[in-house]
N, C-alpha and C positions, 0 to 999 in steps of 0.2 A: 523266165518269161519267153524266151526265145526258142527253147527247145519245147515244152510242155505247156505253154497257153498261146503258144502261136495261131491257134484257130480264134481264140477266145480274142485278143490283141485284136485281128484281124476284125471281127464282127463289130469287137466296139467302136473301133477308129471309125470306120463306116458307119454306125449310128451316132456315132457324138456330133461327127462333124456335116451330116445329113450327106453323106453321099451311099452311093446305090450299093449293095454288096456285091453285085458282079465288077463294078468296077474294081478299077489298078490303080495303085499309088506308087509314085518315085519318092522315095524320101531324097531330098537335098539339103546336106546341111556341111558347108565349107567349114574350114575351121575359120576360128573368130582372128580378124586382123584388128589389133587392138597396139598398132604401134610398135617401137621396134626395142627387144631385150633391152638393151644400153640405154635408150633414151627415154624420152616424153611417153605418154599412155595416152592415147586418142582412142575413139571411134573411125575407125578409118571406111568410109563410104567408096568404094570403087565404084566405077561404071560396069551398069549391069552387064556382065559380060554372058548372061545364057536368055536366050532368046527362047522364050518359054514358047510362045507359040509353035514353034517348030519346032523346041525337045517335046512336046506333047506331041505334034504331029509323026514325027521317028518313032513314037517310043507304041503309039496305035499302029503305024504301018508296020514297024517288024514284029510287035508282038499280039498283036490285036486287041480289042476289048476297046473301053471308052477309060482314056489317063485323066488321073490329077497330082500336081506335086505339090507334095507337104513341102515349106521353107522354115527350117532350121536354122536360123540364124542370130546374131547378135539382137537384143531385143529393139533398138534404135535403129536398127539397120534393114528389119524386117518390114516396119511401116511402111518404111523407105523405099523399097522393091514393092511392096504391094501399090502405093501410091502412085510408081511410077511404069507399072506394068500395064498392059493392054486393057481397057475397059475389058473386052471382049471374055478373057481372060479369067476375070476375076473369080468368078465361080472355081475355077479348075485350080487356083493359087492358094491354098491355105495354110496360116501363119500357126506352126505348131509351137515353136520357139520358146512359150510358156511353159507348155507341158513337161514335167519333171524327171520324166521315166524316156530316156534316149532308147534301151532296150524294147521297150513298150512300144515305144514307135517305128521302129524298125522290125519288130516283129510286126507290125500289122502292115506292111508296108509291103510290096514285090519286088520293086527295083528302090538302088542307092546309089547317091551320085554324092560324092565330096573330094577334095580336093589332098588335103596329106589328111585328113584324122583317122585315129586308127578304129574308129568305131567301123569303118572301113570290114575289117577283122571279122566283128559282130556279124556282118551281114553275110557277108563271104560263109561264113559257120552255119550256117543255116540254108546254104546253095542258093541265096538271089543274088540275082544278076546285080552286078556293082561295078562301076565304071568310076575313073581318077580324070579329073579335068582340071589337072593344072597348068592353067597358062599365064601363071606369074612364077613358076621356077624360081628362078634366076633371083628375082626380086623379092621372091621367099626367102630363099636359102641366103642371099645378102643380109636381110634383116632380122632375120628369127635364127640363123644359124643353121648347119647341116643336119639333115632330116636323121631322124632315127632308125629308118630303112630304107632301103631303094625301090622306090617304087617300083621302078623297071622290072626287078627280082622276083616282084609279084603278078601271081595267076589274076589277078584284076587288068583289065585294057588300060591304059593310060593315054589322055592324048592333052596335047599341049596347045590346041586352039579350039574353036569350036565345031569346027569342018570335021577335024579328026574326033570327036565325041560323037556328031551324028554318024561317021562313017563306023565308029567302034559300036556304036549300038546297032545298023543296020546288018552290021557283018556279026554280032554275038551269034556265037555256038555254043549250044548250053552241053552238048557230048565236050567239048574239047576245055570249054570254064570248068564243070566237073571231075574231068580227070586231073586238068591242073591242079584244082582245089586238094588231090589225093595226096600228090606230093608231099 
């Protein structure tokens, strides 16, 4: 899907979900906070911590065209962000979360924003622009345990608040992501 129906991926995400085919999608999809290894299983609802309206605005000023971001999330948790996201908004926010085929969506997608998953990987494999915004580290690696790679180590920007994710996306160089990605 990712390498050989990337066009295909592409055209239908834009007819399924009625948006324009010139336009651009960010896929964002965090990994699921569903409570801590050792303990209890919740749905954990954080505060929205990405300010859609301005990652849409960033994401038109460095790269141009007109954005919208797919949310890939916990299915309880997706309502939840759309419900309490900007009217304004709503159009440009769409809940992909059902959709079965992660590959499938990410192939149709241009840019990837998530925080440790490693579909991460996926995206990267295909040369779109992918950015790591974790600003619960700490609080991660507390509860779910040490990650399975350092992110730091990887050709993806990383930033640990939301200042540093518009700054990593307005500063992306795709000559200098690419040759990392060769490594």
């Amino acid at each position: 899907v990712l390498i050989k129906q990337k066009k295909k991926s592409r055209w239908q995400m834009r007819d399924e979900y009625h948006i324009p085919q010139e336009a651009k999608i960010m896929l964002y999809a965090p990994t699921f906070r569903g409570g801590s290894q050792n303990g209890s299983r919740s749905v954990n609802a954080r505060e929205n911590v990405v300010d859609f309206g301005k990652l849409i605005s960033v994401l038109e000023q460095r790269f141009g065209g007109i954005w919208y971001i797919f949310l890939r999330l916990h299915p309880q948790l997706a309502a939840q962000k759309l419900k309490a996201a900007n009217p304004t908004l709503l159009g440009r926010l769409i809940d992909v979360t059902q959709r079965p085929d992660m590959n499938e969506i990410i192939a149709g997608s241009d840019a990837f924003l998530t925080d440790y998953s490693s579909a991460i990987f996926e995206s990267g494999m295909i040369d779109m622009p992918s950015f790591i915004y974790a600003d619960d580290l700490k609080e991660y690696v507390a509860d779910r345990g040490t990650l399975m790679f350092d992110m730091f180590q990887l050709p993806f920007p990383v930033a640990l608040d939301f200042d540093g994710l518009v700054d990593n996306i307005l500063k992306f160089d795709e000559v200098l992501y690419r040759k990392s990605m060769d490594c």
